[in-house]
PDBQT receptor file of N, H, CA, C and O in Angstrom, charges set to zero:
ATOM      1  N   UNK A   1       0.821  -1.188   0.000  1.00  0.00    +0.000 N 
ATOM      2  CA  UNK A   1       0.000   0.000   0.000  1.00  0.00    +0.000 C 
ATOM      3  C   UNK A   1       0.865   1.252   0.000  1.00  0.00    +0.000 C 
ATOM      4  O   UNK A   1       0.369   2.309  -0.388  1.00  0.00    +0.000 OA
ATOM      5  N   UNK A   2       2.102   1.198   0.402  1.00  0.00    +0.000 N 
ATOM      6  H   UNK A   2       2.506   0.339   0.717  1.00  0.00    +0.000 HD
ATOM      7  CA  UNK A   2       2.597   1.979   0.625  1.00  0.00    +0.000 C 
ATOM      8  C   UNK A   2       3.374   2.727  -0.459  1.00  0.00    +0.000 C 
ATOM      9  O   UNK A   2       3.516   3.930  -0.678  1.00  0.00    +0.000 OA
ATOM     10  N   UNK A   3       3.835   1.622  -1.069  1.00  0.00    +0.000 N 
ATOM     11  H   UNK A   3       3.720   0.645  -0.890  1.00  0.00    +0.000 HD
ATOM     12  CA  UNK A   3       4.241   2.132  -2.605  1.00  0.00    +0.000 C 
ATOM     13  C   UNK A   3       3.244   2.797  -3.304  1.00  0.00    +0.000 C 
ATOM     14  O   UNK A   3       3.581   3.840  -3.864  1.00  0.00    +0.000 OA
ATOM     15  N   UNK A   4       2.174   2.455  -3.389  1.00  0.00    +0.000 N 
ATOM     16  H   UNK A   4       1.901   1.608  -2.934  1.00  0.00    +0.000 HD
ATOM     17  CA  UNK A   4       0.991   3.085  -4.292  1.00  0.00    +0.000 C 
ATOM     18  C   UNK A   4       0.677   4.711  -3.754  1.00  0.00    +0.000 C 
ATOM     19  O   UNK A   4       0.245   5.571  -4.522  1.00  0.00    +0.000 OA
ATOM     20  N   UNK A   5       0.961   4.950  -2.368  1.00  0.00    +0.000 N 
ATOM     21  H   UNK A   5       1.311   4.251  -1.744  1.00  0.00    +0.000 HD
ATOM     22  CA  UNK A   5       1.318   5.889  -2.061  1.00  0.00    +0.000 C 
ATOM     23  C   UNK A   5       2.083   7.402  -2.420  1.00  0.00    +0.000 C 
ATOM     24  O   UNK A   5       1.892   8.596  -2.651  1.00  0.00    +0.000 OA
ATOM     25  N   UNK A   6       3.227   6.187  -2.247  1.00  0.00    +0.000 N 
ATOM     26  H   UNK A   6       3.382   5.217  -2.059  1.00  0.00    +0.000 HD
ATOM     27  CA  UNK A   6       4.440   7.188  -2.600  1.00  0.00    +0.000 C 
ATOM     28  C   UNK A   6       4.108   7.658  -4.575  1.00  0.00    +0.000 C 
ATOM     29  O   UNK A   6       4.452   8.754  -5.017  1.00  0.00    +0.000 OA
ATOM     30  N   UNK A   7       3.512   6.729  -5.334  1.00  0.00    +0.000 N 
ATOM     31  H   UNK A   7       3.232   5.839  -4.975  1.00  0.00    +0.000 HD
ATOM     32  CA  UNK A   7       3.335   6.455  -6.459  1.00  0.00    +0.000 C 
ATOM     33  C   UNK A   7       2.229   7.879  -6.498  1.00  0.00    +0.000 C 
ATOM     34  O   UNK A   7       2.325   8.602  -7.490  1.00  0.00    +0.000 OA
ATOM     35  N   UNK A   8       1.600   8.107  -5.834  1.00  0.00    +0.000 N 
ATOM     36  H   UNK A   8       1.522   7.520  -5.028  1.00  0.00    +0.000 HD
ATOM     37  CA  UNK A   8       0.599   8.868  -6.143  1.00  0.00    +0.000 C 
ATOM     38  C   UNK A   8       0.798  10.509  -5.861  1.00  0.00    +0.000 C 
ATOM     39  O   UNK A   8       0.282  11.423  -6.504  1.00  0.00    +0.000 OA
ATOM     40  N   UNK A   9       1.692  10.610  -4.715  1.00  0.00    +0.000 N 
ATOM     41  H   UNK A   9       2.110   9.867  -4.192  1.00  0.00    +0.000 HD
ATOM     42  CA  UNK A   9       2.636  11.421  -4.390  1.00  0.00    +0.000 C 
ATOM     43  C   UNK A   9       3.400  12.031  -5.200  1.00  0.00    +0.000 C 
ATOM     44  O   UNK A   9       3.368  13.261  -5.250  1.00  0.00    +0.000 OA
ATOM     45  N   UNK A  10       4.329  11.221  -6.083  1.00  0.00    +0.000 N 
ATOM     46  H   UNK A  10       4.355  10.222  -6.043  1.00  0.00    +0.000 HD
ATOM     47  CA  UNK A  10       4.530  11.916  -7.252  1.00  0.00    +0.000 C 
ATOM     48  C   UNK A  10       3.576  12.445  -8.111  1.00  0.00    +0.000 C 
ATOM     49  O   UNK A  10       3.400  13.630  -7.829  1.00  0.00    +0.000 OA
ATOM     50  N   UNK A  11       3.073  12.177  -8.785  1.00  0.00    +0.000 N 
ATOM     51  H   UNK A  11       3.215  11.214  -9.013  1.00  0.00    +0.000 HD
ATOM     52  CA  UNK A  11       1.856  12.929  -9.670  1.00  0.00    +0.000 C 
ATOM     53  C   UNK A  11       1.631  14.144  -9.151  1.00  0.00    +0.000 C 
ATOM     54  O   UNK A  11       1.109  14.963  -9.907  1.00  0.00    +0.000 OA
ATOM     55  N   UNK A  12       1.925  14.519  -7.905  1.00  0.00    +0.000 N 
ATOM     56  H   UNK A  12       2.350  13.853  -7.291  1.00  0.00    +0.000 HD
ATOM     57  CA  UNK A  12       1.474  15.699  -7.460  1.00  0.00    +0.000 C 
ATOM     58  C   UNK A  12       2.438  16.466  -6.804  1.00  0.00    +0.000 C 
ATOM     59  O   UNK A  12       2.104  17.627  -6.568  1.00  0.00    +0.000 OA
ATOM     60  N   UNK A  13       3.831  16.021  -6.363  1.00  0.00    +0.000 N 
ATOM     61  H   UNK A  13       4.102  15.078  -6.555  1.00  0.00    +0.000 HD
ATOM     62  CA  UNK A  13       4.508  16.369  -6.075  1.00  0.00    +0.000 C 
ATOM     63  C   UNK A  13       6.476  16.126  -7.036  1.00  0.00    +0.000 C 
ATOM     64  O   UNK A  13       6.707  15.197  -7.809  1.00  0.00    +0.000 OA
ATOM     65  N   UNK A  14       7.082  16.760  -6.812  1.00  0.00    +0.000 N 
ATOM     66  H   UNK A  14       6.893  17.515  -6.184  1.00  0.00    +0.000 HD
ATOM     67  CA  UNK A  14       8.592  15.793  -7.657  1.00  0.00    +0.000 C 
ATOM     68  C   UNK A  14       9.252  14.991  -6.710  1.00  0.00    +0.000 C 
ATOM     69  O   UNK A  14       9.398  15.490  -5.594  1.00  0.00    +0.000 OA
ATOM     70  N   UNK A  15       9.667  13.903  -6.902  1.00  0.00    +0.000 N 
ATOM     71  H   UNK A  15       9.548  13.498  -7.809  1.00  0.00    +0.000 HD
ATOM     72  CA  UNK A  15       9.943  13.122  -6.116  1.00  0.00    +0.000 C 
ATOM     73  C   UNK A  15      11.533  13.722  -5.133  1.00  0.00    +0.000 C 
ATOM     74  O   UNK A  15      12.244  12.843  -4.647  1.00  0.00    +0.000 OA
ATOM     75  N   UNK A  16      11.786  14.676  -5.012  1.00  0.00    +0.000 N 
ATOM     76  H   UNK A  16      11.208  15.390  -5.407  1.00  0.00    +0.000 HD
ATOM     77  CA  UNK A  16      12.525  15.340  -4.152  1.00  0.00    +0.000 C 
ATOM     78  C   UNK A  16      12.354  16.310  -3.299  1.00  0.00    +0.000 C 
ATOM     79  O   UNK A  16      13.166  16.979  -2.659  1.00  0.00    +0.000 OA
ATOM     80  N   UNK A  17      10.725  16.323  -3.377  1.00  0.00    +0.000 N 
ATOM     81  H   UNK A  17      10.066  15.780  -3.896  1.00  0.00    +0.000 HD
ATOM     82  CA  UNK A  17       9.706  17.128  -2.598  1.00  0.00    +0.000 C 
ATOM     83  C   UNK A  17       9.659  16.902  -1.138  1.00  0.00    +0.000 C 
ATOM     84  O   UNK A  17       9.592  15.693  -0.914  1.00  0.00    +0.000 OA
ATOM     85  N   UNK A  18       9.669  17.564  -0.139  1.00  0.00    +0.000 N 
ATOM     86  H   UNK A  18       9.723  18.546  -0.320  1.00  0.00    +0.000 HD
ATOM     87  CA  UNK A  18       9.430  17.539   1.233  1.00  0.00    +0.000 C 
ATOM     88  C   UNK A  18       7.654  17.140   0.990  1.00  0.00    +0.000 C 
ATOM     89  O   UNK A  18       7.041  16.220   1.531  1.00  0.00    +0.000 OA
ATOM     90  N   UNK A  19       7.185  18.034   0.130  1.00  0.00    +0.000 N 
ATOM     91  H   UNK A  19       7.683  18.782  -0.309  1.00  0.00    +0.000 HD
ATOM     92  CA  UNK A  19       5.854  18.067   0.021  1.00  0.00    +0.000 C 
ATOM     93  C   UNK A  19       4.763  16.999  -0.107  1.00  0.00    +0.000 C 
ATOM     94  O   UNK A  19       3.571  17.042   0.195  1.00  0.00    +0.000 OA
ATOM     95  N   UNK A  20       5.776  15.692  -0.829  1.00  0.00    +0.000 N 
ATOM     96  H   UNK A  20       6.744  15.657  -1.075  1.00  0.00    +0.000 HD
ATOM     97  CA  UNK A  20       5.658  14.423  -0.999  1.00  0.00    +0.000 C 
ATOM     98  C   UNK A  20       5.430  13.920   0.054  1.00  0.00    +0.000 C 
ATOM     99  O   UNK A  20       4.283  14.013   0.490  1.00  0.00    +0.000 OA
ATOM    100  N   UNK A  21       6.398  13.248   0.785  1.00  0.00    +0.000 N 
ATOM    101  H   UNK A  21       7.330  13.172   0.430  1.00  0.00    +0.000 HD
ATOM    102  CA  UNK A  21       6.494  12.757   2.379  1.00  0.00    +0.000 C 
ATOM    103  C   UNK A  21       5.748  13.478   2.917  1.00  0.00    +0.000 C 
ATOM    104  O   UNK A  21       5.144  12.729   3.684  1.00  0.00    +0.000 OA
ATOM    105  N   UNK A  22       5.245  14.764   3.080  1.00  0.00    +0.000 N 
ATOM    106  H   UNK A  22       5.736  15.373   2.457  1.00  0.00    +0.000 HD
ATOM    107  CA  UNK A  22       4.381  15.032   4.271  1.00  0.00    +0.000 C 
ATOM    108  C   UNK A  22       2.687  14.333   3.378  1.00  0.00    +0.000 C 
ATOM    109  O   UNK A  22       1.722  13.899   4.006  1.00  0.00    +0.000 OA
ATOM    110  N   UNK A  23       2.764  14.403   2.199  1.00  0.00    +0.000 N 
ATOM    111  H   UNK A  23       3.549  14.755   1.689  1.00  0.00    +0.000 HD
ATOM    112  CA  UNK A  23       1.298  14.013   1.758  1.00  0.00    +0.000 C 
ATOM    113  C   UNK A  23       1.287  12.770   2.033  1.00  0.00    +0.000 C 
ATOM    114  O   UNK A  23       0.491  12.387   2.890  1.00  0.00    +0.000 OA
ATOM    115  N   UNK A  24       2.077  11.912   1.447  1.00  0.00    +0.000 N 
ATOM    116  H   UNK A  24       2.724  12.222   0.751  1.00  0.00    +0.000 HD
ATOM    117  CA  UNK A  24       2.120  10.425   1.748  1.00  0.00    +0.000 C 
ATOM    118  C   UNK A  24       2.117  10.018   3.152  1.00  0.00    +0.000 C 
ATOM    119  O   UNK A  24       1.648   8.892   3.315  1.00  0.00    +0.000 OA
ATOM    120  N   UNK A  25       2.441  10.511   4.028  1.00  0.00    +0.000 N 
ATOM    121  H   UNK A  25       2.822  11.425   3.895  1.00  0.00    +0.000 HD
ATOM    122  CA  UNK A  25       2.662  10.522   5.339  1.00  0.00    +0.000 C 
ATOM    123  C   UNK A  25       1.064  10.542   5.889  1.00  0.00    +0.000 C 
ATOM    124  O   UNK A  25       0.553   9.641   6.555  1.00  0.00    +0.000 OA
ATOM    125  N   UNK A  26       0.515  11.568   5.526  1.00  0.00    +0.000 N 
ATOM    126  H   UNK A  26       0.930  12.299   4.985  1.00  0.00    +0.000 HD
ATOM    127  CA  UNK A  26      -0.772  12.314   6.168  1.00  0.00    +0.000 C 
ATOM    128  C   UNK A  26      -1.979  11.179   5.591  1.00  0.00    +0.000 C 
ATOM    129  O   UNK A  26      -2.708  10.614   6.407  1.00  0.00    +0.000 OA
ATOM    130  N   UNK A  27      -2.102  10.916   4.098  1.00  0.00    +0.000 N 
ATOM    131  H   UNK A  27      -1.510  11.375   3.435  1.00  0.00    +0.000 HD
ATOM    132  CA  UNK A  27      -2.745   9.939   3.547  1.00  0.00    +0.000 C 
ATOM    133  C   UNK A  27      -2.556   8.337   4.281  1.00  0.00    +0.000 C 
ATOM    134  O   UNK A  27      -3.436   7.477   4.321  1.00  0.00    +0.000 OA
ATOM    135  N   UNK A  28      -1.468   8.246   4.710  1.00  0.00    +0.000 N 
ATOM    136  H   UNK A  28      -0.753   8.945   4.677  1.00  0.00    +0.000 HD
ATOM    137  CA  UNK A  28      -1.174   6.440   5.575  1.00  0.00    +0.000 C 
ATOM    138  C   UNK A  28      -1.629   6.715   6.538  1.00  0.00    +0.000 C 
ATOM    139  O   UNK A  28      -2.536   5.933   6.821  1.00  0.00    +0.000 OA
ATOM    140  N   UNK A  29      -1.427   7.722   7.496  1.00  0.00    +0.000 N 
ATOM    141  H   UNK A  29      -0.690   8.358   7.266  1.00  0.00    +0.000 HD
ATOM    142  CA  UNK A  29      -2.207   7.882   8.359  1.00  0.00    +0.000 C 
ATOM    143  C   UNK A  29      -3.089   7.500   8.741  1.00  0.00    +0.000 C 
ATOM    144  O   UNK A  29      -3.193   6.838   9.773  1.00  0.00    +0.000 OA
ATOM    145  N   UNK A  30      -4.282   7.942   7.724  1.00  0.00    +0.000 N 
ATOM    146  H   UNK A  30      -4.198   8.480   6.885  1.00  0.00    +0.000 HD
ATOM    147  CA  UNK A  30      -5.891   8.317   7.542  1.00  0.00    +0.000 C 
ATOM    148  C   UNK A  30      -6.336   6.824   7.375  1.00  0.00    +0.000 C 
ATOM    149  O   UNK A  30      -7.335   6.262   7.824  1.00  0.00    +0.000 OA
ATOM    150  N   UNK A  31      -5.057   6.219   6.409  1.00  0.00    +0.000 N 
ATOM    151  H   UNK A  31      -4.245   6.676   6.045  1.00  0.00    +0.000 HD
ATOM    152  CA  UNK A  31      -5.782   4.813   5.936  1.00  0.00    +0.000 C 
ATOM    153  C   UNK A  31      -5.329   3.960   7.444  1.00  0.00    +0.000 C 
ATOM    154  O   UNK A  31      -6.348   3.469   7.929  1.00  0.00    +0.000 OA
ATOM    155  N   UNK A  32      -4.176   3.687   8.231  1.00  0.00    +0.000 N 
ATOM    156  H   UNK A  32      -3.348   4.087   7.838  1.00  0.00    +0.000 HD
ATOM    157  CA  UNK A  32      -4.287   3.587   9.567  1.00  0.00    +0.000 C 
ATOM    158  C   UNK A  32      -5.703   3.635  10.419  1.00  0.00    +0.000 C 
ATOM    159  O   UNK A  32      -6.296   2.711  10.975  1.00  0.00    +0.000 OA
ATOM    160  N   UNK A  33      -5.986   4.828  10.339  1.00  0.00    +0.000 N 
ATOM    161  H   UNK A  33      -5.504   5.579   9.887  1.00  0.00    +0.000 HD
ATOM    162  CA  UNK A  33      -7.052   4.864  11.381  1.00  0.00    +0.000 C 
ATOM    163  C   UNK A  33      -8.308   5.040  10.216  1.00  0.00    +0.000 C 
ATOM    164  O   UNK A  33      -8.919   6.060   9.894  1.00  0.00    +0.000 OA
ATOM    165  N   UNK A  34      -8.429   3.765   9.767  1.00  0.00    +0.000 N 
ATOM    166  H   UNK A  34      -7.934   2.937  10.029  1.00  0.00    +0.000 HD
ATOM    167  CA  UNK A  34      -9.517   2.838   9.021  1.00  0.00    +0.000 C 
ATOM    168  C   UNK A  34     -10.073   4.397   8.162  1.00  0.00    +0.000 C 
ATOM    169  O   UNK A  34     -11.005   4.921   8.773  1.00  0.00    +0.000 OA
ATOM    170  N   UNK A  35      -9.815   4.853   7.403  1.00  0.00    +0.000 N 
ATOM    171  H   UNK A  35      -9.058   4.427   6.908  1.00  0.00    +0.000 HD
ATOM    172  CA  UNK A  35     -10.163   6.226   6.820  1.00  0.00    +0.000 C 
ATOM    173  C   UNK A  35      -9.842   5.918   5.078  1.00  0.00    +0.000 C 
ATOM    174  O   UNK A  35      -9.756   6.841   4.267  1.00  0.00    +0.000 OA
ATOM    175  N   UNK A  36      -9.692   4.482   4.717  1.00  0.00    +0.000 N 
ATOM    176  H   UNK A  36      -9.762   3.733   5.376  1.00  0.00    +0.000 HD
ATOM    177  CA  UNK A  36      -9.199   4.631   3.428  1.00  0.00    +0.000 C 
ATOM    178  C   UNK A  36     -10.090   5.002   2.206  1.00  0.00    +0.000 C 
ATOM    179  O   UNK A  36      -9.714   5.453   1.125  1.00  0.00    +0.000 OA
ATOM    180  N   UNK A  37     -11.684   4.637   2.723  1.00  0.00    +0.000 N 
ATOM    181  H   UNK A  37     -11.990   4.270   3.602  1.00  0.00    +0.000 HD
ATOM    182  CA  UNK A  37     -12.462   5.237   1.716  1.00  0.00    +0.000 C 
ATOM    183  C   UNK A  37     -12.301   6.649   1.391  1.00  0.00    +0.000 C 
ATOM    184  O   UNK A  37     -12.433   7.004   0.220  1.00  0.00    +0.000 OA
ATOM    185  N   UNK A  38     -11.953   7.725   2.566  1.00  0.00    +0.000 N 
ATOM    186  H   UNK A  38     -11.846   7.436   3.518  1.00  0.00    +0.000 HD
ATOM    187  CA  UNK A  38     -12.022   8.684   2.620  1.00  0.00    +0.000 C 
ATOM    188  C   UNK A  38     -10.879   9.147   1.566  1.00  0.00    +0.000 C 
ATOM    189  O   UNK A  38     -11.063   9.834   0.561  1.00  0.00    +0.000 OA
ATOM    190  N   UNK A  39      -9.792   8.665   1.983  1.00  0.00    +0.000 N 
ATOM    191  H   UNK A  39      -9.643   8.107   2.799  1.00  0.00    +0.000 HD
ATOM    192  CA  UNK A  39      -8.620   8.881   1.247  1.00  0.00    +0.000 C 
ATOM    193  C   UNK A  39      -8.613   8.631  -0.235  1.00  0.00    +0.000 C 
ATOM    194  O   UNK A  39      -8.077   9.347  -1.081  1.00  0.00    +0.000 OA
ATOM    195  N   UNK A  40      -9.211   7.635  -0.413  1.00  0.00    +0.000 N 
ATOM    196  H   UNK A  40      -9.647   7.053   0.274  1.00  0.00    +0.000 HD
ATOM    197  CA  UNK A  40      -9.648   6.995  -2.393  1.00  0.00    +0.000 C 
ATOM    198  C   UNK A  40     -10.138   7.898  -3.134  1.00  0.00    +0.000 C 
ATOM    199  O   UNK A  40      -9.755   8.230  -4.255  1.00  0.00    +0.000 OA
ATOM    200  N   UNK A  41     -11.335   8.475  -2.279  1.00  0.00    +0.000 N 
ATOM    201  H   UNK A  41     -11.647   8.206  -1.368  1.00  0.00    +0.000 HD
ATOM    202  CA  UNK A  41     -12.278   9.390  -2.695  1.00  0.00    +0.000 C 
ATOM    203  C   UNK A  41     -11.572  10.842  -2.721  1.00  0.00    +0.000 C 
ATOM    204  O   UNK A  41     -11.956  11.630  -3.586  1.00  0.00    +0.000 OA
ATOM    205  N   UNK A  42     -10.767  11.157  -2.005  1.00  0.00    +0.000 N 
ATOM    206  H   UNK A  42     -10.455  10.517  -1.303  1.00  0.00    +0.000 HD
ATOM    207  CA  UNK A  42      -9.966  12.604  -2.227  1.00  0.00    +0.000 C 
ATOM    208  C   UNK A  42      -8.882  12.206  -3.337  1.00  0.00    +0.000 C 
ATOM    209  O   UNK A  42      -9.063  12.743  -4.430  1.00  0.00    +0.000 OA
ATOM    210  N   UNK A  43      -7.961  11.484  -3.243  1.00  0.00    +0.000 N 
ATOM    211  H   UNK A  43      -7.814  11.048  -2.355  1.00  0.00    +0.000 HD
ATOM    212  CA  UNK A  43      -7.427  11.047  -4.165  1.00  0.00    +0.000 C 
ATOM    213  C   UNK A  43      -7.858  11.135  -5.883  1.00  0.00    +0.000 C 
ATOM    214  O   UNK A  43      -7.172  11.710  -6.728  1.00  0.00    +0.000 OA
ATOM    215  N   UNK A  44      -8.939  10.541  -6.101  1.00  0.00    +0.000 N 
ATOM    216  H   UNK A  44      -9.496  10.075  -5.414  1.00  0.00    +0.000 HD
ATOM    217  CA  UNK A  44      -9.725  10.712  -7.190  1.00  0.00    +0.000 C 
ATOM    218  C   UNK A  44     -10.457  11.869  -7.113  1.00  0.00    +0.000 C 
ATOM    219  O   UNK A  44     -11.117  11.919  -8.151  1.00  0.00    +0.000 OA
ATOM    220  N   UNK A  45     -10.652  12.680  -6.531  1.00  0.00    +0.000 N 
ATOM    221  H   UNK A  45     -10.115  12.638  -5.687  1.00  0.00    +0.000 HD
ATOM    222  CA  UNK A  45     -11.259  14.329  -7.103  1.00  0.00    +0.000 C 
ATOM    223  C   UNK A  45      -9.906  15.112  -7.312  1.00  0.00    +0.000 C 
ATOM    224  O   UNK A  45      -9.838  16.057  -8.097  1.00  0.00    +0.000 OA
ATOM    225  N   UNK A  46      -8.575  14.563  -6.390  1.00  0.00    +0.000 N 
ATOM    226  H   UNK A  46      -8.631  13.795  -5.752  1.00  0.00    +0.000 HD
ATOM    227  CA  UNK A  46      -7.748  15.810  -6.402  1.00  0.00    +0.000 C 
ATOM    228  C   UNK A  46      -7.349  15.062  -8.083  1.00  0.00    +0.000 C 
ATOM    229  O   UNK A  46      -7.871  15.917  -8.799  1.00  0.00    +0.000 OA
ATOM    230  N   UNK A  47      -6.875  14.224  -8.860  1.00  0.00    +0.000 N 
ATOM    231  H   UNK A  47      -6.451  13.529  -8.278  1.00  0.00    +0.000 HD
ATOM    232  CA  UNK A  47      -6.678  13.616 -10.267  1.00  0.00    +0.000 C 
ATOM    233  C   UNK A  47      -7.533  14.383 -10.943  1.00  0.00    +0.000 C 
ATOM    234  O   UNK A  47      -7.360  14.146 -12.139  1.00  0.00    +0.000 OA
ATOM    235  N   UNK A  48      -8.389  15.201 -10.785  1.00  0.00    +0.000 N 
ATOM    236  H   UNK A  48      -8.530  15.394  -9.814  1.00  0.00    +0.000 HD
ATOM    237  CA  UNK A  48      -9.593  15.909 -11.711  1.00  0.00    +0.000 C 
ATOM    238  C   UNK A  48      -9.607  17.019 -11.590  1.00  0.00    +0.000 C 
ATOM    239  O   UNK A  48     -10.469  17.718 -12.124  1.00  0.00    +0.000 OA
ATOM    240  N   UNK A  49      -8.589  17.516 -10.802  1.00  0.00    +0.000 N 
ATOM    241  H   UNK A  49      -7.890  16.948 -10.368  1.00  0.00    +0.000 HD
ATOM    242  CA  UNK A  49      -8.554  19.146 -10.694  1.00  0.00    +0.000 C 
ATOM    243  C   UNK A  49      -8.087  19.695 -11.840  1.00  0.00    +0.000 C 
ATOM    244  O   UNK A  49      -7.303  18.999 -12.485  1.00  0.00    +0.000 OA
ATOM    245  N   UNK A  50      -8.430  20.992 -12.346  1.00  0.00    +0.000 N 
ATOM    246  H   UNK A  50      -9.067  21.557 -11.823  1.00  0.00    +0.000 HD
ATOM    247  CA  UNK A  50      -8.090  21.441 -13.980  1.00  0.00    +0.000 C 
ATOM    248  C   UNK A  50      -6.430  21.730 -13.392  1.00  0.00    +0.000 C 
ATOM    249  O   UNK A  50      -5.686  21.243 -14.244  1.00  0.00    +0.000 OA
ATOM    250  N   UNK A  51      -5.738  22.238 -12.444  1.00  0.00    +0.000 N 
ATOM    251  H   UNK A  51      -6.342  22.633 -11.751  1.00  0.00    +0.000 HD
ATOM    252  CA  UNK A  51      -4.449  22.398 -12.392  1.00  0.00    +0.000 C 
ATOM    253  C   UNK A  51      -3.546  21.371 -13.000  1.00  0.00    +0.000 C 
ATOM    254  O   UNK A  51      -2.499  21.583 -13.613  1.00  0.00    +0.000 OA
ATOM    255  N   UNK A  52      -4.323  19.807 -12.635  1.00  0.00    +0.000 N 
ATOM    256  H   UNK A  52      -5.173  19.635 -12.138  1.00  0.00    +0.000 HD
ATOM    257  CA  UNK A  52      -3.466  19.171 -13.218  1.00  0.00    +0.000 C 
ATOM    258  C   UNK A  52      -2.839  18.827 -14.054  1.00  0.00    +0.000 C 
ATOM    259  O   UNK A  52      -3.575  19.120 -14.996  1.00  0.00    +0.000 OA
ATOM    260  N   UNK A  53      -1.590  18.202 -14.674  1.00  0.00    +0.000 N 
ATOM    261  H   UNK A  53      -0.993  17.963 -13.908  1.00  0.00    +0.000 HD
ATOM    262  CA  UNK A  53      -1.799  18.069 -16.460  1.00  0.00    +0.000 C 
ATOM    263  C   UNK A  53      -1.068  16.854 -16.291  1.00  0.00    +0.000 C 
ATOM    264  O   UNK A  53      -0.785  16.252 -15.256  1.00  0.00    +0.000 OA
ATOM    265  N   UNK A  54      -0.801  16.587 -17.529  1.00  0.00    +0.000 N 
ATOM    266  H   UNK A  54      -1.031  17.076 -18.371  1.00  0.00    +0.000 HD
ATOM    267  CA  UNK A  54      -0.432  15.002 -17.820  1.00  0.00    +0.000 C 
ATOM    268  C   UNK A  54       1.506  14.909 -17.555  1.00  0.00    +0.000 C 
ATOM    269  O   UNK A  54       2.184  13.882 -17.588  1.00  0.00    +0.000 OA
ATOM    270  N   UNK A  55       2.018  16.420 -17.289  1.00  0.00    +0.000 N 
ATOM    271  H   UNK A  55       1.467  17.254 -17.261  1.00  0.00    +0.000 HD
ATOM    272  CA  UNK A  55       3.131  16.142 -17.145  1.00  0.00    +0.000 C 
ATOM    273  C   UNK A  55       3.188  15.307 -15.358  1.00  0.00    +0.000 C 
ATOM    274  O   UNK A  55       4.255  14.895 -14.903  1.00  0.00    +0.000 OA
TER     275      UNK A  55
């Protein structure tokens, strides 16, 4: 799970990001304390934000 994490982390962060680790961090968390629907579901709206792009 944890890789898929870090995996997703990038997309949104560069993988030399502090910004990374604190997201990935905050997201294991959530899924820890049984929160993973919650997390899936943010996950997939933040992938749909117009900021994003395919780089």
């Amino acid at each position: 799970m944890i890789e898929y994490l870090w995996k997703a982390a990038f997309v949104f962060y560069s993988q030399t990001s502090t910004q990374a680790e604190a997201w990935e961090s905050k997201r294991l968390q959530l899924i820890l304390e049984g929160k993973s629907s919650s997390v899936a579901t943010a996950m997939r709206q933040s992938v749909s934000l117009p900021k994003l792009t395919p780089q």
